[in-house]
MDAnalysis code that builds the backbone (N, CA, C; Angstrom):
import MDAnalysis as mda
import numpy as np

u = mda.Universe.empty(666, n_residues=222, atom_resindex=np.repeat(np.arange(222), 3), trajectory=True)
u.add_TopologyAttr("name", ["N", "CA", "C"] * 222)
u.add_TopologyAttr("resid", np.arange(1, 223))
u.add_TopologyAttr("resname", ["UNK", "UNK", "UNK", "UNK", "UNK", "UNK", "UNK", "UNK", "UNK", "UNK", "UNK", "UNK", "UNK", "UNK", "UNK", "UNK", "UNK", "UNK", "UNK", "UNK", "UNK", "UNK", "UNK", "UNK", "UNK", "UNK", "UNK", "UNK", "UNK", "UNK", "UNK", "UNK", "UNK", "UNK", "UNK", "UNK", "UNK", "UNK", "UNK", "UNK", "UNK", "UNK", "UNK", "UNK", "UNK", "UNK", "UNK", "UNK", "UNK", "UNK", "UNK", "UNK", "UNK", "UNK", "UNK", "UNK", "UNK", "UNK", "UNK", "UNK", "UNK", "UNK", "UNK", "UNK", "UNK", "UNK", "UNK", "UNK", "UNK", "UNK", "UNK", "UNK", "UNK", "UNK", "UNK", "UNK", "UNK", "UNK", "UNK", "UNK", "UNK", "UNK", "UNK", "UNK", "UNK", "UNK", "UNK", "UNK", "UNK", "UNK", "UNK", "UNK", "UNK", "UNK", "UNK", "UNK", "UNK", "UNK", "UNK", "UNK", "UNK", "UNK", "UNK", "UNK", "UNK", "UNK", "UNK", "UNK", "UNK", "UNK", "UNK", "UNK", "UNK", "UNK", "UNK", "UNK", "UNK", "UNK", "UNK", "UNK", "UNK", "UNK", "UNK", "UNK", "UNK", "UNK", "UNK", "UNK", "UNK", "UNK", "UNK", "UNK", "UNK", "UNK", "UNK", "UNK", "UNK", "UNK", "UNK", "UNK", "UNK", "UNK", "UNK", "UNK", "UNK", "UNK", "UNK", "UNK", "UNK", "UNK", "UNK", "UNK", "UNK", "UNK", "UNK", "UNK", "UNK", "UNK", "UNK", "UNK", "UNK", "UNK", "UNK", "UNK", "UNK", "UNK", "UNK", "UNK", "UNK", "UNK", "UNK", "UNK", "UNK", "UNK", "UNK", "UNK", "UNK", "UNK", "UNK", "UNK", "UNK", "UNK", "UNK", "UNK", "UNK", "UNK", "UNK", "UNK", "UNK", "UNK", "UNK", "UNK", "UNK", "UNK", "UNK", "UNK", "UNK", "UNK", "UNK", "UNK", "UNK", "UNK", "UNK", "UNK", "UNK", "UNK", "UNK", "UNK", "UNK", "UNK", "UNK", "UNK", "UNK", "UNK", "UNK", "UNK", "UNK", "UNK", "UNK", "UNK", "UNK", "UNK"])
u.atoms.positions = np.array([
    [7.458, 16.615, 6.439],
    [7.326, 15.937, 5.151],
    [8.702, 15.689, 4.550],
    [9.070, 14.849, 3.940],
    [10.080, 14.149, 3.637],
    [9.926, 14.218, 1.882],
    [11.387, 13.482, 0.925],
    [10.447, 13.384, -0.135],
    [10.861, 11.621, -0.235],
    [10.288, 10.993, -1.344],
    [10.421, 9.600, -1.374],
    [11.650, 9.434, -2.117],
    [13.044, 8.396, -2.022],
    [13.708, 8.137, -2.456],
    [13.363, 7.843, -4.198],
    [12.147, 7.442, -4.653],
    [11.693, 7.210, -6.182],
    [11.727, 8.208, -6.541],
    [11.754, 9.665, -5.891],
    [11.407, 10.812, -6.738],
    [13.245, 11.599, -7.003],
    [14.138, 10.835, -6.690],
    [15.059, 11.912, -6.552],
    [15.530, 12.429, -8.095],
    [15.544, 11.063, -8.450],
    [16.403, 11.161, -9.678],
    [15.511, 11.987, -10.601],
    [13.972, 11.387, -10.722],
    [12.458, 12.419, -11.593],
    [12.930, 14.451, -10.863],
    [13.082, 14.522, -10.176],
    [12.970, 15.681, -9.717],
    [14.137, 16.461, -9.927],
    [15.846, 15.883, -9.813],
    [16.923, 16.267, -10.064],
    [16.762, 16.759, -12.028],
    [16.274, 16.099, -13.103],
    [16.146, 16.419, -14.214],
    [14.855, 17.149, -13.958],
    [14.149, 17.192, -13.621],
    [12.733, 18.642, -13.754],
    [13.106, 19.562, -13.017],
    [14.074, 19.891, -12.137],
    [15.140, 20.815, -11.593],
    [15.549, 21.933, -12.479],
    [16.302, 20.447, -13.599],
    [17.606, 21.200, -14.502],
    [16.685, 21.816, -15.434],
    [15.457, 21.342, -15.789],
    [14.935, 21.585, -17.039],
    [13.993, 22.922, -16.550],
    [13.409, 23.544, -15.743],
    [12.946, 24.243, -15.051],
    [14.172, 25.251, -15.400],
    [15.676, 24.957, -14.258],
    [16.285, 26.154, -15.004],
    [16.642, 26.504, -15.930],
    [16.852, 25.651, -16.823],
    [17.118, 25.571, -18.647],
    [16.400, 26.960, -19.365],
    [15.036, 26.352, -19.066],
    [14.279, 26.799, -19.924],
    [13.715, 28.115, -19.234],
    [13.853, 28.716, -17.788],
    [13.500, 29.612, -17.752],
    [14.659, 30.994, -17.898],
    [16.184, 30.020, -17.713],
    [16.921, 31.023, -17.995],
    [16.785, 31.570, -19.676],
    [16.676, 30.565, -20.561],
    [16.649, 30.739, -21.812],
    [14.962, 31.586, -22.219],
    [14.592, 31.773, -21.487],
    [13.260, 32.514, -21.263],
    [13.519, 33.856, -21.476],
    [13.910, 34.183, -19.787],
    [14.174, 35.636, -19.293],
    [15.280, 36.023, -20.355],
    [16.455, 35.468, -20.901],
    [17.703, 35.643, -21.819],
    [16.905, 36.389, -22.994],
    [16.036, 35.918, -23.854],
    [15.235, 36.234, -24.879],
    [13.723, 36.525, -24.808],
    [12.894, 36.706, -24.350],
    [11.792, 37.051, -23.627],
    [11.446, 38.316, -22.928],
    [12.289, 38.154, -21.854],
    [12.172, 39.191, -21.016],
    [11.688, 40.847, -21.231],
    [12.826, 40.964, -22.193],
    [12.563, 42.813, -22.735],
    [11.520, 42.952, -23.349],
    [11.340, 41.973, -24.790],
    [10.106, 42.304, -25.335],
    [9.026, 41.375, -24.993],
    [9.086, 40.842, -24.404],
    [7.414, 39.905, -24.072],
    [7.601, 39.674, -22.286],
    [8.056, 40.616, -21.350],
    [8.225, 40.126, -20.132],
    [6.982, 39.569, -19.966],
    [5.660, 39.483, -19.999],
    [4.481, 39.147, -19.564],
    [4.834, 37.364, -20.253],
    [5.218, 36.762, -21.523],
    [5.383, 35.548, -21.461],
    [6.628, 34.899, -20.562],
    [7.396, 35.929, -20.397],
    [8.721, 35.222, -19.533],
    [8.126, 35.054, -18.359],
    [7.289, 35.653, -17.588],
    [6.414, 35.327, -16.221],
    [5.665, 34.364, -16.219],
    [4.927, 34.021, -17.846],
    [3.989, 33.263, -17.264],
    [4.772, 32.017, -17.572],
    [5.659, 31.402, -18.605],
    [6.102, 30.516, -18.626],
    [6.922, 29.975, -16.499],
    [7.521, 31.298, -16.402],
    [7.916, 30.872, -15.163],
    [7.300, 30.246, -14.369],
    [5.720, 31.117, -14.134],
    [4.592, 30.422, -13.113],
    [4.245, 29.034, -13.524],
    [4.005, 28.997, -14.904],
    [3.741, 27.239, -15.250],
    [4.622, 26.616, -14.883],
    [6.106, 26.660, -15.317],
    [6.918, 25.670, -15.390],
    [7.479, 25.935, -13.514],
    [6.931, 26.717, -13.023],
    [7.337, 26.297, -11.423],
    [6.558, 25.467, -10.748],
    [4.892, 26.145, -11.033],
    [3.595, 25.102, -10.624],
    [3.638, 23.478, -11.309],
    [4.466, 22.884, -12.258],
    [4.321, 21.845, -12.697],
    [5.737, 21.449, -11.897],
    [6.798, 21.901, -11.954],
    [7.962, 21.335, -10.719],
    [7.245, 21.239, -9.399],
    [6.567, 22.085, -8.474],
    [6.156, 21.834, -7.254],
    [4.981, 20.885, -7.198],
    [4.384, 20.691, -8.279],
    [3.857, 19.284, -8.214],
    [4.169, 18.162, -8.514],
    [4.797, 18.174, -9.080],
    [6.342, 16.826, -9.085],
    [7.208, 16.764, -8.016],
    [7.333, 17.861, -7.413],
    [7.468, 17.843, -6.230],
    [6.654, 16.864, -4.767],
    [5.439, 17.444, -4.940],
    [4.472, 16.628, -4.072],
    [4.411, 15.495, -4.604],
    [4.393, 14.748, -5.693],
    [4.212, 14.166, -5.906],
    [4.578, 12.857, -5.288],
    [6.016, 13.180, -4.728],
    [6.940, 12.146, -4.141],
    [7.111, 12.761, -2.915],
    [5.894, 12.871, -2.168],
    [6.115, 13.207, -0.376],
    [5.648, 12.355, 0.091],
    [6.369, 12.205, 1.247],
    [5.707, 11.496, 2.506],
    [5.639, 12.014, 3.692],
    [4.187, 12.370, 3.511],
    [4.204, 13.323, 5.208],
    [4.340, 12.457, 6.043],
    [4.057, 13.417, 7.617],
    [4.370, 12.918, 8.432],
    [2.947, 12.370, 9.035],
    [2.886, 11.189, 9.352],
    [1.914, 10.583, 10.227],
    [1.700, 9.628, 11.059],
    [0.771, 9.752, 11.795],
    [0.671, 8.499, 13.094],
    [0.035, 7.590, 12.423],
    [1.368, 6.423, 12.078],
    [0.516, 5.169, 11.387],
    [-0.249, 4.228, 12.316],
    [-1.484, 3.647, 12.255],
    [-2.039, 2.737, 12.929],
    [-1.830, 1.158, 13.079],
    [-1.284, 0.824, 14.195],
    [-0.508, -0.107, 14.338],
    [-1.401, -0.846, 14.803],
    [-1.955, -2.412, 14.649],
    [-2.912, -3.235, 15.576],
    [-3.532, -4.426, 14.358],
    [-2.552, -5.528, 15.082],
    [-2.393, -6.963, 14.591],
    [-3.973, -7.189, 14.087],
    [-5.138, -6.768, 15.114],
    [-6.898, -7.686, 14.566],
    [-7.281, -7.297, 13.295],
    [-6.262, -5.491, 12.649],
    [-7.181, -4.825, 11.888],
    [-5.730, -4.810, 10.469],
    [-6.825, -4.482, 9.262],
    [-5.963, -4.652, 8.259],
    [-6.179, -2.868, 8.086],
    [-4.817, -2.379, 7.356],
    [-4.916, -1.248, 7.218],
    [-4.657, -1.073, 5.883],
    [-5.584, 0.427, 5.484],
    [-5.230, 0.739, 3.825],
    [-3.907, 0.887, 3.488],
    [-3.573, -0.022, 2.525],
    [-1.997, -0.064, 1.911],
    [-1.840, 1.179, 0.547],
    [-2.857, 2.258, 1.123],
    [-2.519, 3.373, -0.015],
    [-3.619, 4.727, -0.022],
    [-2.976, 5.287, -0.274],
    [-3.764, 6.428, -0.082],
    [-4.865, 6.669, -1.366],
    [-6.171, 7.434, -1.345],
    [-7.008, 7.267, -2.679],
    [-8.248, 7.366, -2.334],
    [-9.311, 7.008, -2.714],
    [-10.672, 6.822, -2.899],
    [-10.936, 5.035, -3.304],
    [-12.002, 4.476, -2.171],
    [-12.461, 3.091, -2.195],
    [-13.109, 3.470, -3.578],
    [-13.198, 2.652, -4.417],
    [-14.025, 2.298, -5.647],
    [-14.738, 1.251, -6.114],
    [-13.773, 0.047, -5.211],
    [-14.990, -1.005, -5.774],
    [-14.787, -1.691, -3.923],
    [-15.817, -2.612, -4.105],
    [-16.229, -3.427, -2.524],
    [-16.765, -4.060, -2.881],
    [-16.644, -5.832, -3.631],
    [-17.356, -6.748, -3.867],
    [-16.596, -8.458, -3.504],
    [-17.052, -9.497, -3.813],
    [-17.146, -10.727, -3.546],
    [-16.542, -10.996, -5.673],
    [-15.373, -11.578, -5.315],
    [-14.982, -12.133, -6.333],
    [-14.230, -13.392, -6.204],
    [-13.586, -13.929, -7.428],
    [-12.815, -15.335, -7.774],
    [-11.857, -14.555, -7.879],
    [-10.570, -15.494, -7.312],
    [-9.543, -14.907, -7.635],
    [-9.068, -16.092, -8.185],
    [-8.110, -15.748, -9.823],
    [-8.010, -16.991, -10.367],
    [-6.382, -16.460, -10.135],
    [-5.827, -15.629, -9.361],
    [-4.414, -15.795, -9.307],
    [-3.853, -16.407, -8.114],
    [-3.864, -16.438, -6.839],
    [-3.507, -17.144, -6.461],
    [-4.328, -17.936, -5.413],
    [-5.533, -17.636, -4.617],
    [-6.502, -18.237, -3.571],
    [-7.437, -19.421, -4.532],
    [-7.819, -19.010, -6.043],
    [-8.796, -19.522, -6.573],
    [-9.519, -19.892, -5.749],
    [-10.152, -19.177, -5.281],
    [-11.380, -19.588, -4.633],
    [-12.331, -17.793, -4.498],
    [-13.323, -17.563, -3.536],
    [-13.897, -16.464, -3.224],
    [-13.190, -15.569, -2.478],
    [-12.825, -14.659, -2.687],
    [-12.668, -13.662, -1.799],
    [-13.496, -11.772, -1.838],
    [-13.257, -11.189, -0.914],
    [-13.719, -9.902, -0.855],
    [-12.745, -8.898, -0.923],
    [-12.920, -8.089, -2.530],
    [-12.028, -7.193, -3.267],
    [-12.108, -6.146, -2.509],
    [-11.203, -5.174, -2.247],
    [-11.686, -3.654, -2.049],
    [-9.994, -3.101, -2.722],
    [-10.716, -1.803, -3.377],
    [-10.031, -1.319, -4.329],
    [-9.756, 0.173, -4.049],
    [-8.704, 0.140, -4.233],
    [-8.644, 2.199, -4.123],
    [-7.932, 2.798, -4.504],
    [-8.568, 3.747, -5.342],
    [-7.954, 4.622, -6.482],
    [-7.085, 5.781, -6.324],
    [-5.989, 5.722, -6.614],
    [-4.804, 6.691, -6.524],
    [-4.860, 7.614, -7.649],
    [-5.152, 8.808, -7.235],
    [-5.265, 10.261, -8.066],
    [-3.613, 10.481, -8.233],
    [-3.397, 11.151, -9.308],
    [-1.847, 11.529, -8.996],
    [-1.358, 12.677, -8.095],
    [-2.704, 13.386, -7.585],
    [-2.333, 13.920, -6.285],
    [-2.159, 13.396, -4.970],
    [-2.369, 12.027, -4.881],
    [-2.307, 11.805, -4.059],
    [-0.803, 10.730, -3.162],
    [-0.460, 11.010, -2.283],
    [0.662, 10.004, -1.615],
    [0.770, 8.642, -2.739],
    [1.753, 8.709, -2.955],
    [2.086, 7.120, -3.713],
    [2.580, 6.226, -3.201],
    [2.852, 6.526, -1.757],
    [3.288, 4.956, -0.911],
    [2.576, 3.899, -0.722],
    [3.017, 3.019, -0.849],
    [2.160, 1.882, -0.549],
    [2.902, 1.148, 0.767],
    [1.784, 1.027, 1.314],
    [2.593, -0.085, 3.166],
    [1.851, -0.958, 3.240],
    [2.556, -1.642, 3.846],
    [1.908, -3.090, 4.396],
    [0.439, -2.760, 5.007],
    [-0.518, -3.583, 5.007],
    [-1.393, -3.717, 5.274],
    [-2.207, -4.308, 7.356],
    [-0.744, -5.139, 6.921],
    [-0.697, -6.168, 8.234],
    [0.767, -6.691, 8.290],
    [1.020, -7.210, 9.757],
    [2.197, -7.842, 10.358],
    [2.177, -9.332, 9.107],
    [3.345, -10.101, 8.482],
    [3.021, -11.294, 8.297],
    [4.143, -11.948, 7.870],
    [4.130, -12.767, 7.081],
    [5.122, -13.377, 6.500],
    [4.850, -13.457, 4.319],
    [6.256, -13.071, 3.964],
    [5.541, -12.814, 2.535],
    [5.652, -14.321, 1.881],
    [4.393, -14.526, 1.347],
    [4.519, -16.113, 0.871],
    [4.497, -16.136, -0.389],
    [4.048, -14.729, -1.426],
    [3.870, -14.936, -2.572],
    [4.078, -13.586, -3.278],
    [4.960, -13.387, -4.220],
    [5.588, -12.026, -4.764],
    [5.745, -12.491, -6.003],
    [4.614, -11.388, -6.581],
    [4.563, -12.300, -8.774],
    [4.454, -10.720, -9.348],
    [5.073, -10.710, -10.448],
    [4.967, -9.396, -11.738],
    [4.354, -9.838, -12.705],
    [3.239, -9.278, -13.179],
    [2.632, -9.291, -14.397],
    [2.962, -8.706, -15.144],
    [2.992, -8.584, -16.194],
    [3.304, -7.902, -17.469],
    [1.806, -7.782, -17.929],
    [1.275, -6.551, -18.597],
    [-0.259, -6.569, -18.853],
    [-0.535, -5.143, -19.918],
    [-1.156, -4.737, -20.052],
    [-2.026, -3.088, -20.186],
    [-1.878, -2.386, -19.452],
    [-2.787, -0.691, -20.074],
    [-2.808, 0.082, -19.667],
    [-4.033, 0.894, -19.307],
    [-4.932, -0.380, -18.786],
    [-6.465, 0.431, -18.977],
    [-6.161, 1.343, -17.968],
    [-7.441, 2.337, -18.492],
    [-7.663, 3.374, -16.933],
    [-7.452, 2.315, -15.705],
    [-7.491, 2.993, -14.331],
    [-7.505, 2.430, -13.328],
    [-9.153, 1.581, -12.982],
    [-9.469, 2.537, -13.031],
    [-11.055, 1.997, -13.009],
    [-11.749, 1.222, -13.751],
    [-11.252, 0.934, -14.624],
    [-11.732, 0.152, -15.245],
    [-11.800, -1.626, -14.903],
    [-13.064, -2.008, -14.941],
    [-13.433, -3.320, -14.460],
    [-12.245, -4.687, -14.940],
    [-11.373, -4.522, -15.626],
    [-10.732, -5.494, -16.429],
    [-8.842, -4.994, -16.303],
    [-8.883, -3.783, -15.171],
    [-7.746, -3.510, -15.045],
    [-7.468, -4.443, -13.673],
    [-7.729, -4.681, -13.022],
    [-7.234, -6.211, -12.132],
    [-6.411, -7.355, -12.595],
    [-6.993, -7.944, -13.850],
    [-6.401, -8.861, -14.111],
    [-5.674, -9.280, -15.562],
    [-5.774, -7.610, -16.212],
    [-5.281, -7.743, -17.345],
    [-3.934, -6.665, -17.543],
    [-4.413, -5.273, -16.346],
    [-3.434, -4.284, -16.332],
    [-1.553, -4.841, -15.830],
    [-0.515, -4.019, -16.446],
    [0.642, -4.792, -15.492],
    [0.071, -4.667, -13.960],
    [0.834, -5.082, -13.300],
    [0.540, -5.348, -12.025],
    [1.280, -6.408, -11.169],
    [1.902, -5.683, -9.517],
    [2.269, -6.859, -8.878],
    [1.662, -6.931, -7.336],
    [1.955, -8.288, -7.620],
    [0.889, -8.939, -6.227],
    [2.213, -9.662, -5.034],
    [1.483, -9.420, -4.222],
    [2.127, -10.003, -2.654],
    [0.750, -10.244, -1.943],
    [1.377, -11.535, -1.485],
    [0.864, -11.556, -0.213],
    [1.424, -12.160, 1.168],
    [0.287, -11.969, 2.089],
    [1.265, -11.687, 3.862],
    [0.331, -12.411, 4.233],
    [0.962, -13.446, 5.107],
    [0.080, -14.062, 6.346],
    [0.947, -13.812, 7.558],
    [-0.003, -14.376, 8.606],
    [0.161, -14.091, 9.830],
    [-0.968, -15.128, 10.301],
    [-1.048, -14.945, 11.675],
    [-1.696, -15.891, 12.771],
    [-3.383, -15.600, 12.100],
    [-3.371, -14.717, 12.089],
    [-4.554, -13.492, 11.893],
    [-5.839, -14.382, 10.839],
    [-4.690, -14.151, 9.340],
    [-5.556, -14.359, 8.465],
    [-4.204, -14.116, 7.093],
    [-4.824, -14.012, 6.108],
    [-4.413, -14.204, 4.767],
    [-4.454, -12.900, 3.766],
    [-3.962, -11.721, 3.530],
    [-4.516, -11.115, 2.631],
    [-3.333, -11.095, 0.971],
    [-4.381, -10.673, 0.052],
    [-3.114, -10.256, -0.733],
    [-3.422, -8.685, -1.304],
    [-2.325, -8.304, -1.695],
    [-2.244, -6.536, -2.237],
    [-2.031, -6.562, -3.571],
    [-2.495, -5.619, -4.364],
    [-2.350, -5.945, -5.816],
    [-1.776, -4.478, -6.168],
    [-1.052, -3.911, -6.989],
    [-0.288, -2.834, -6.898],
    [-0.813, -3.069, -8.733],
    [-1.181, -1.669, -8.988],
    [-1.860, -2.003, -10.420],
    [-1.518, -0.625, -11.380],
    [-1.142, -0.740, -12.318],
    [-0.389, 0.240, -12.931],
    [-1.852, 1.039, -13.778],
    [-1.627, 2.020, -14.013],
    [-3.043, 2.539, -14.762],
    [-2.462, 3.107, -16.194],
    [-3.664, 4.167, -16.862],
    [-3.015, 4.418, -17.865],
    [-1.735, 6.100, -18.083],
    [-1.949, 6.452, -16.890],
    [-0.550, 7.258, -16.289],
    [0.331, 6.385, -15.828],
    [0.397, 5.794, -14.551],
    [1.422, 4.814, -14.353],
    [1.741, 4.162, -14.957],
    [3.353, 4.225, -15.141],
    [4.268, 2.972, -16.179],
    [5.039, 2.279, -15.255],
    [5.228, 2.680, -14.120],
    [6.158, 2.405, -13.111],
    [5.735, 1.640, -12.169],
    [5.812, 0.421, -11.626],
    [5.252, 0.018, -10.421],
    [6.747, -0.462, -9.556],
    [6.780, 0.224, -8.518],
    [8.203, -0.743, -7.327],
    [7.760, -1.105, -6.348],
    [8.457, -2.478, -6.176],
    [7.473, -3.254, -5.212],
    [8.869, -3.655, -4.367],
    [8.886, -3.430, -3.116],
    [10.353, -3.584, -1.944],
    [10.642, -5.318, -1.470],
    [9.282, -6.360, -1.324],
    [8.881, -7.255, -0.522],
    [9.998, -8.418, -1.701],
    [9.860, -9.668, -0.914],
    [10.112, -10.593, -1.303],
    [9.766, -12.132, -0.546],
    [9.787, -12.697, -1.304],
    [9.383, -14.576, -0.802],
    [9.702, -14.638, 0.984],
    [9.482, -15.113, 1.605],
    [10.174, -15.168, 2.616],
    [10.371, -13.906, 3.746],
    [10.098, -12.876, 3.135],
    [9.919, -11.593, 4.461],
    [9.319, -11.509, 5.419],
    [9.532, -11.406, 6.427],
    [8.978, -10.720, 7.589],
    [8.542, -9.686, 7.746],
    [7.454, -8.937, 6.927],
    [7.203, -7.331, 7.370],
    [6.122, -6.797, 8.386],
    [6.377, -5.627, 8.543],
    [5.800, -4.802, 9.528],
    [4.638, -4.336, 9.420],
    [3.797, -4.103, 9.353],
    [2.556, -3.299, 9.603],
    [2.945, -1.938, 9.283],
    [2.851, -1.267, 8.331],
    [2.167, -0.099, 8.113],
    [4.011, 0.585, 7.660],
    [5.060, -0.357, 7.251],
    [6.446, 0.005, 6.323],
    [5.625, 0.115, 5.304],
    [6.979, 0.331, 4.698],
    [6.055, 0.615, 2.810],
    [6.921, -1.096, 2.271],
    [5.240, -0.743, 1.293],
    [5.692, -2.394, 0.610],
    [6.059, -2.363, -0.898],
    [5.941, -0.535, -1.180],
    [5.990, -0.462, -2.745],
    [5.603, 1.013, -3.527],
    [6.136, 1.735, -4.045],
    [5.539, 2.456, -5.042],
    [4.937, 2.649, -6.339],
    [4.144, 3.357, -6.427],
    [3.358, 3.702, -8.144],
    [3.643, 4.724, -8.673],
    [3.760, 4.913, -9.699],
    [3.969, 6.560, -10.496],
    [2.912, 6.884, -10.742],
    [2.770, 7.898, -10.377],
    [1.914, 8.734, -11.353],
    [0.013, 7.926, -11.739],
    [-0.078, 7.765, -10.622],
    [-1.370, 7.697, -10.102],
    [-1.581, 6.440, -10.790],
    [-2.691, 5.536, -9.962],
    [-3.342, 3.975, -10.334],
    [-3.991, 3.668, -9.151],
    [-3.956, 2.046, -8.846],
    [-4.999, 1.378, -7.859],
    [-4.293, 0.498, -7.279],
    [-4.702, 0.310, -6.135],
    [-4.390, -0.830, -5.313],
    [-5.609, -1.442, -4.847],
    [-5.706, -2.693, -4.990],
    [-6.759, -4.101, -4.995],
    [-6.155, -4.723, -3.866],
    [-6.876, -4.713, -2.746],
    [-6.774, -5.889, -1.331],
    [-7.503, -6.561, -1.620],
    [-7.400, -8.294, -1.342],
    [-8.613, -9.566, -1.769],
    [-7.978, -10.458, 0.049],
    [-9.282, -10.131, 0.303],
    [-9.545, -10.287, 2.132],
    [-10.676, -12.262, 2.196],
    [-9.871, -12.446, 3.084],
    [-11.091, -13.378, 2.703],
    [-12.247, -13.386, 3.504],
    [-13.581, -14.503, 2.474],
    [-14.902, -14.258, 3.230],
    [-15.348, -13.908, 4.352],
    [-16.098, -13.101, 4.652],
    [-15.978, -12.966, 5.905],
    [-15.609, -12.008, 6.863],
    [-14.718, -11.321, 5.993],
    [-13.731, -10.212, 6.835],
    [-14.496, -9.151, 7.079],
    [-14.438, -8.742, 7.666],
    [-15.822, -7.523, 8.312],
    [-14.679, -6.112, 8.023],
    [-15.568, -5.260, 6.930],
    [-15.034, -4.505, 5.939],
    [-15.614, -2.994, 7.259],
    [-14.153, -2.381, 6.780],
    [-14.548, -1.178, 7.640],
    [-14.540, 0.231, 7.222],
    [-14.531, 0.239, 5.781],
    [-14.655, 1.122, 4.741],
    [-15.758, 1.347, 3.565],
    [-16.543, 2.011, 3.224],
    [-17.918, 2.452, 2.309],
    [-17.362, 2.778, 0.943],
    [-17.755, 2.555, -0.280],
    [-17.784, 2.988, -1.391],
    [-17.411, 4.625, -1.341],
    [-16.375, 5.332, -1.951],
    [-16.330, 6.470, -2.360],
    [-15.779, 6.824, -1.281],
    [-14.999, 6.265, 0.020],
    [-14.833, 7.060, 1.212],
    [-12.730, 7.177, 0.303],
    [-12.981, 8.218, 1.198],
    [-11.760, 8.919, 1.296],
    [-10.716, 8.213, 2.156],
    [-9.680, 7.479, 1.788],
    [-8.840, 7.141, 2.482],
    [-7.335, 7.235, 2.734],
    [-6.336, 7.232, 3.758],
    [-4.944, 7.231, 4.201],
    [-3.964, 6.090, 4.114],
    [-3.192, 6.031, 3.328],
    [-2.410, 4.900, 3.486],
    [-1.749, 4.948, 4.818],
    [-1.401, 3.513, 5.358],
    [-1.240, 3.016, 7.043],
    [-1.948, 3.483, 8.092],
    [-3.074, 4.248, 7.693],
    [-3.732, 4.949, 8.659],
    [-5.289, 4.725, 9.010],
    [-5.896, 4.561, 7.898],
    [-7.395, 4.084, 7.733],
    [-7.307, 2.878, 7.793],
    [-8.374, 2.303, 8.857],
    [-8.831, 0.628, 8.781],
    [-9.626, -0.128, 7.634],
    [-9.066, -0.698, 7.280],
    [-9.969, -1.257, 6.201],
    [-10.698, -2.076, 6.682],
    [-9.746, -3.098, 6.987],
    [-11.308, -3.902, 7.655],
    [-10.673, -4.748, 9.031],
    [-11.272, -5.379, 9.679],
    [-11.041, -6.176, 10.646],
    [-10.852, -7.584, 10.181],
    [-9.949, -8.200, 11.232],
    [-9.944, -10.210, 10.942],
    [-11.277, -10.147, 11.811],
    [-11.879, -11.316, 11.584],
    [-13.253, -12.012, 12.248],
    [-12.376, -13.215, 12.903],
    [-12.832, -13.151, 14.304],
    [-12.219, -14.277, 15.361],
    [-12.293, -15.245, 15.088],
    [-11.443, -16.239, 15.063],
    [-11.080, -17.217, 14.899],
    [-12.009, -18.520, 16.109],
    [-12.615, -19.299, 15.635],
    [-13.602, -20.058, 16.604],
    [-12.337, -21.303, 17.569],
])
């Protein structure tokens, strides 16, 4: 496990402040209240080592294979439906959505091999993640990748913990299958819009791996 370059600078100040405050603890604490100088310690260590995790990237065998699109994030599927997209396809496509706990990996990777044709920042809100109206009203940035394959786009969606969204891609890229295309703070959603058709390889509520779980398959080309 590694940690993510986004976390250095968050973690170097919850470092200092960790020792700050526990030296100034044990300094005045200690003799007459040792039982609060401990427990402040245990909190304020258990809230560093999860700021800690927060910004890991374990180690894993990412799934590499041009037919299949892969989850661009780690989380829980939440939504799986047939919508309009009035940002950039306007037309129908098939949403699938998945919700980033703040325990969970915050990388985001490419989905598929492609070429980047479209990289936009919204400026927006802060609904919950889940919430039905955080798609197209929450900040949020979108890319999308083609290839021979097919068309998808990724929606990187800030929630009402996340303030932060970093997104690596640009106009014109060439990326890889299963690099990272972006980070979130502190937990939100990522929205794939697949088009009709795409034979979905993930269930409501399933548990999923960023670069690792299939989302769905391209449907052959006639």
């Amino acid at each position: 496990m590694t940690i993510h370059k986004e976390g250095y600078k968050s973690i170097g100040i919850a470092a200092l402040l960790f020792g700050f405050i526990n030296i100034i603890s044990f300094n005045f604490l200690s003799a007459a209240m040792p039982w609060l100088a401990v427990a402040i310690f245990i909190v304020t260590l258990g809230l560093f080592l999860f700021l800690v995790s927060f910004f890991r990237i374990p180690n894993r065998q990412l799934t590499i294979n041009e037919n299949q699109i892969i989850c661009p994030a780690d989380g829980k599927v939440v939504v799986i439906e047939e919508i309009i997209d009035v940002e950039y396809f306007k037309d129908k496509r098939i949403q699938v959505s998945i919700f980033m706990s703040p325990a969970n990996v915050h990388v985001n990777r490419n989905p598929i091999n492609g070429l980047v044709k479209y990289n936009q920042y919204h400026k927006g809100k802060y609904l919950v993640a889940w919430h039905p109206k955080s798609s197209t009203e929450n900040e949020r940035h979108s890319v999308v990748i083609e290839n021979s394959k097919g068309i998808v786009l990724v929606k990187q969606i800030a929630g009402a913990l996340a303030k932060r969204i970093c997104n690596y891609l640009a106009v014109g890229d060439n990326v890889k299958q299963g690099e990272e295309l972006g980070f979130i703070k502190f937990g939100s959603r990522v929205d794939v819009l697949l088009p009709i058709g795409t034979n979905i390889n993930v269930q409501l509520n399933q548990v999923v791996q960023g670069g690792v779980t299939v989302l769905a398959s391209f449907t052959p080309k006639a």
